[in-house]
Phi, psi and omega in degrees: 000160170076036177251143192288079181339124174098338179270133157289127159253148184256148173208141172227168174213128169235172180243165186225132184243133234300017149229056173019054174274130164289144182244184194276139174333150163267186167267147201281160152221183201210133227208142182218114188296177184321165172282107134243133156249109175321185175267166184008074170219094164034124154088351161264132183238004150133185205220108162318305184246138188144180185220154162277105178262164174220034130027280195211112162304153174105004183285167168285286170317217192241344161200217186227146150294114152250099177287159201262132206285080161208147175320124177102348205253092171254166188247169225210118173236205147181120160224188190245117190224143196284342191212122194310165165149184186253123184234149165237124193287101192234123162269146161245139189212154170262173164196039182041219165265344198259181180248144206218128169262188177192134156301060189278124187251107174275135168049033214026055172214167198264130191243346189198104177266144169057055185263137171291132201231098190272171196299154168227030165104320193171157216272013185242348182258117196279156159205194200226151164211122175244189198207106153315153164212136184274155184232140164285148169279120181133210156278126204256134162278134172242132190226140154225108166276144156302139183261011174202164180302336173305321169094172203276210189216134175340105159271129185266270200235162162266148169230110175259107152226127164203218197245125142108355181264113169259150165301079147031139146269153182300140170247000000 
C-alpha cells in the first residue's frame, strides 16, 4: 500500500530463519504501478475542440476534459509500454444522466467502436470504464473520438495498467 502510480519500485527479499540467521539478498526486481494521466501532465496531448474545466466537484487532477458535444472533438494521450501485448485501458469519467459513446483509436486505427461511457447520475458524480487494448511496444497514440453529436463525457483520467507504462511525449 501507499505506492505511488507511475513510480518504479526496486525489491530484494531475504529470509530469516528462528535463530535468526540471514540469508543473502535475492535478485533484485522491480515493479511500476498503472500509469494515470491527468490533464495537462505527460503524456495528455490535448482535447481537439474543449476546455480544462474545473466546475464540478470530485475530479483528481487540476479539472476534467471537457470536449465540445460534436462527432470528431477527441481527447488525445501517448504513452509508452515495454512490451507489444493487451493493457487495460480505464477511463474516470461524469456523465450526467444519458450515455455517451466513444470511439477508441490506438495508433490511428479504431480498436474498440462505440464503447460505452452510461450516465452516472450527475456531472460531480465519477465512475471508471475499462477496455482491454493490444499496445505496440514502444510509443502508443490513445484517441476517445465521440461517437455521436453529444460529445465525449467529462474525462479525469486515463490509467494504463499493466507493468511497466510511462508517459510519452505527444507527437
Amino acid at each position: 500500500s501507499g505506492l505511488v502510480n507511475g513510480t518504479t519500485y526496486y525489491y530484494v527479499l531475504t529470509a530469516v530463519d528462528i535463530s535468526s540467521n540471514e540469508s543473502v539478498y535475492s535478485s533484485e526486481v522491480s515493479v511500476t504501478p498503472s500509469l494515470i494521466i491527468q490533464e495537462n501532465t505527460a503524456g495528455y496531448c490535448g482535447v481537439d475542440s474543449g476546455t480544462i474545466d474545473s466546475n464540478h466537484a470530485g475530479y483528481t487532477g487540476t479539472g476534467f476534459i471537457n470536449g465540445d458535444n460534436v462527432i470528431g472533438c477527441g481527447a488525445n494521450w501517448s504513452v509508452s509500454v515495454p512490451a507489444a501485448g493487451t493493457y487495460w485501458l480505464t477511463w474516470r469519467y461524469a456523465n450526467g444522466s444519458s450515455d455517451r459513446s466513444a470511439d477508441v483509436v490506438i495508433n490511428g486505427a479504431a480498436a474498440v467502436l462505440a464503447f460505452s461511457f452510461p450516465g452516472t447520475g450527475a456531472w460531480t458524480t465519477w465512475a471508471e470504464v475499462s477496455v482491454d487494448a493490444t499496445l505496440n511496444a514502444g510509443v502508443n497514440t490513445i484517441r476517445l473520438n465521440p461517437a455521436t453529436a453529444g460529445g465525449l463525457a467529462n474525462i479525469d483520467y486515463l490509467m494504463v495498467a499493466a507493468y511497466g507504462p510511462e508517459a510519452a511525449s505527444c507527437p
